[in-house]
N, C-alpha and C positions, 0 to 999 in steps of 0.2 A: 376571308381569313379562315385556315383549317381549323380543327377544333384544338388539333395537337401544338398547333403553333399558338393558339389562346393560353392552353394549358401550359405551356411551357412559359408566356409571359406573364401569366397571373404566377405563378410557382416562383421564377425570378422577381415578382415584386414583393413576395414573400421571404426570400432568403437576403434580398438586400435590405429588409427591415428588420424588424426587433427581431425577426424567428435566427437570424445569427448570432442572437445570445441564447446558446443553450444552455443545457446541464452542465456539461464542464468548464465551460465560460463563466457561470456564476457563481460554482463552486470553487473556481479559482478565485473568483472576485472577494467573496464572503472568507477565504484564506487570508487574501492581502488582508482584507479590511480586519479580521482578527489580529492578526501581523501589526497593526495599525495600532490599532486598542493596545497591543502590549507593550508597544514602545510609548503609550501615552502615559500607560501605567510607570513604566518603570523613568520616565524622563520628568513626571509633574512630580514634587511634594504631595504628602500626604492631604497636605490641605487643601493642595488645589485641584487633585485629584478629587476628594472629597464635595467641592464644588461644582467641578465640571459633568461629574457624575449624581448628583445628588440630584434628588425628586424635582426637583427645580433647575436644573441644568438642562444648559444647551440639549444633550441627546435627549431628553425627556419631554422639554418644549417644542424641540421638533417633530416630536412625534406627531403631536394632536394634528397640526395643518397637514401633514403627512396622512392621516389618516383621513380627514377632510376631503380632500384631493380623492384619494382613494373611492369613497363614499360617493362623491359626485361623479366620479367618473361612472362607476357603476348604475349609475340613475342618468346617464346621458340620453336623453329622448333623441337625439341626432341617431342613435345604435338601437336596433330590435336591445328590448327590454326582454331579458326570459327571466324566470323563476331563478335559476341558480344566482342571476345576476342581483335580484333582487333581495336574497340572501346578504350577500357580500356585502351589498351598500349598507347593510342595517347591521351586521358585524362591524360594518368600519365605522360606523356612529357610535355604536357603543364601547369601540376600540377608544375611540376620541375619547368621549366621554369620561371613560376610565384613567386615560392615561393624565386629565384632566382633575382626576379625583372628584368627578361627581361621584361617584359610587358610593362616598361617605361625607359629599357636603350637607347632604339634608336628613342625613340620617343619624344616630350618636356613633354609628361604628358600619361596616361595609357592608353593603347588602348582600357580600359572595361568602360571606362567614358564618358559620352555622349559629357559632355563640351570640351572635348578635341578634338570634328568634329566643334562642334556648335563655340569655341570661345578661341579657341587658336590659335593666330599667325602661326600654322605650315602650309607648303605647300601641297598643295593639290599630290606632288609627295612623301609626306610622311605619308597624311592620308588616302590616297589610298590602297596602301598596306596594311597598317597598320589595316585598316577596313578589308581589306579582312580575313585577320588574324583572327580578332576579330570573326567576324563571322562564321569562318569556326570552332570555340573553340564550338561556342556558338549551333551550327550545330548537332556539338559533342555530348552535354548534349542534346540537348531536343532529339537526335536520341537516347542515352543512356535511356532517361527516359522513351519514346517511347518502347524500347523492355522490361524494367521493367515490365513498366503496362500492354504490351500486354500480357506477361507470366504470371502475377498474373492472368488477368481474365483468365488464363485456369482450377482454380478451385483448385487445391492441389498445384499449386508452392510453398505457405508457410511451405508445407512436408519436402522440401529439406533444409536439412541444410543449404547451401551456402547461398540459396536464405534470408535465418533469419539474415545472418550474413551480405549480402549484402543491407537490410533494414536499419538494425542496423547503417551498415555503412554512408547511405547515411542521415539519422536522421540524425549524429551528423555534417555530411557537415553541413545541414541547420542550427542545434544548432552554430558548430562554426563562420557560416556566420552571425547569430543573433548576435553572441557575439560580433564582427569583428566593424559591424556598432550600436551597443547598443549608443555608447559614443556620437555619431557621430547623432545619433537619436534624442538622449536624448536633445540635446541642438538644432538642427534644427526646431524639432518640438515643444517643448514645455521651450525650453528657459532655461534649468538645465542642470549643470555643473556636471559630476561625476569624482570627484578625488579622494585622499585619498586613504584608505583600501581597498573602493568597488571598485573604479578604478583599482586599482592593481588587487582584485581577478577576474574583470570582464577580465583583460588583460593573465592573466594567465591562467585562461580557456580557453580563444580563441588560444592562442599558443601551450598549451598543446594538447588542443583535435585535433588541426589541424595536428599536429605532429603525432597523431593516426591512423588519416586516411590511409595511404598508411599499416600501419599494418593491420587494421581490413580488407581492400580491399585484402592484400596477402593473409590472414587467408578462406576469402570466394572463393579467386582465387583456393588454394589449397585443400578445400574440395569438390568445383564444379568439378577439374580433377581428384580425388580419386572416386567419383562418377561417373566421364563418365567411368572410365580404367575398375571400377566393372560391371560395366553394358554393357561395351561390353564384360567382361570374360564371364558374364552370357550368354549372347546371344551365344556366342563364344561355351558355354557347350553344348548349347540347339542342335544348328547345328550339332555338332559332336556328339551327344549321338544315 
């Protein structure tokens, strides 16, 4: 078998798998599923909205096994383990963890809130820790966004699929984090109240798209391994030809 004809059949087992959901495909997708969200808003009662959305709701509870999943996938010994992977798997644990509300089960208020060093009663044998904790989350991300941006500047990263869907991804972190404190904003800074309809769809945005995340991160996990596995067949061809 030529090499070209390898090439050409690793490349097609590539295009008939995940790498045909690209960028526009899932940003259509994350359209609908917005689309989704707002007819749930405007089709449930306040009340039931209030439930289905609420820290204990379905999109909320789904997260954590969502992130689970995620987590382990990235710690699969079946796949070369690299560094960046090993990153991801310990963000999605502490994705879990969070959306689980460990973050303030064992402590009197959230280990990501600054007032909780500065001006809560707790002991310093519980914000010790607890600090370290925090920081080593916090450690996590800027090292994660650290090898982003080093990989963008090498000029074609945006080629690779993963990488669009790994962007993608991490947008809408920042979108759901905007959504998360919009409310919380709104009234610290400038003294306005948002409740009602906007409340509700600003609330169901943030839960929805948070609920996403662990998908679009598997999505870009699985097309970055379909990518390494063709590219070392290729090499793989080149050596033995």
């Amino acid at each position: 078998m030529s090499i070209s004809t390898y090439e050409s059949r690793s490349e097609y087992a590539e295009v008939r798998g995940f790498d045909v959901i690209n960028l526009r495909i899932l940003s259509i997708a994350l359209l609908v599923y917005a689309l989704g969200l707002t007819a749930l808003v405007l089709i449930l009662s306040p009340e039931q909205k209030q439930t289905v959305f609420s820290e204990r709701g379905p999109f909320e509870m789904l997260s954590i096994p969502l992130w689970l999943m995620l987590a382990a996938w990235c710690f699969d010994f079946a796949h070369e383990i690299r560094k960046p992977l090993v990153v991801c798997g310990l963000l999605a644990l502490f994705a879990a963890a969070r959306e689980a509300d460990w973050h303030k089960a064992f402590t009197a208020d959230s280990i990501f809130k600054s007032n909780y060093y500065f001006d809560s009663p707790a002991p310093l044998t519980e914000k010790v820790p607890a600090g370290m904790v925090a920081l080593f989350a916090f450690a996590l991300i800027f090292y994660w966004l650290y090898l982003g941006i080093r990989f963008l500047r090498s000029g074609n990263a945006l080629q690779h699929q993963w990488m669009q869907t790994l962007v993608l991804g991490t947008v809408t972190v920042f979108a759901s984090k905007i959504l998360d404190r919009m409310i919380s904003w709104a009234h610290d800074w400038f003294g306005l109240e948002i409740t009602g309809l906007l409340g509700r769809f600003i609330g169901a945005y943030e839960e929805g798209f948070e609920m996403s995340l662990p998908i679009i991160f598997g999505i870009a996990l699985i097309q970055y391994r379909r990518a390494a596995m063709a590219t070392r067949s290729r090499r793989a061809a080149v050596l033995n030809a």
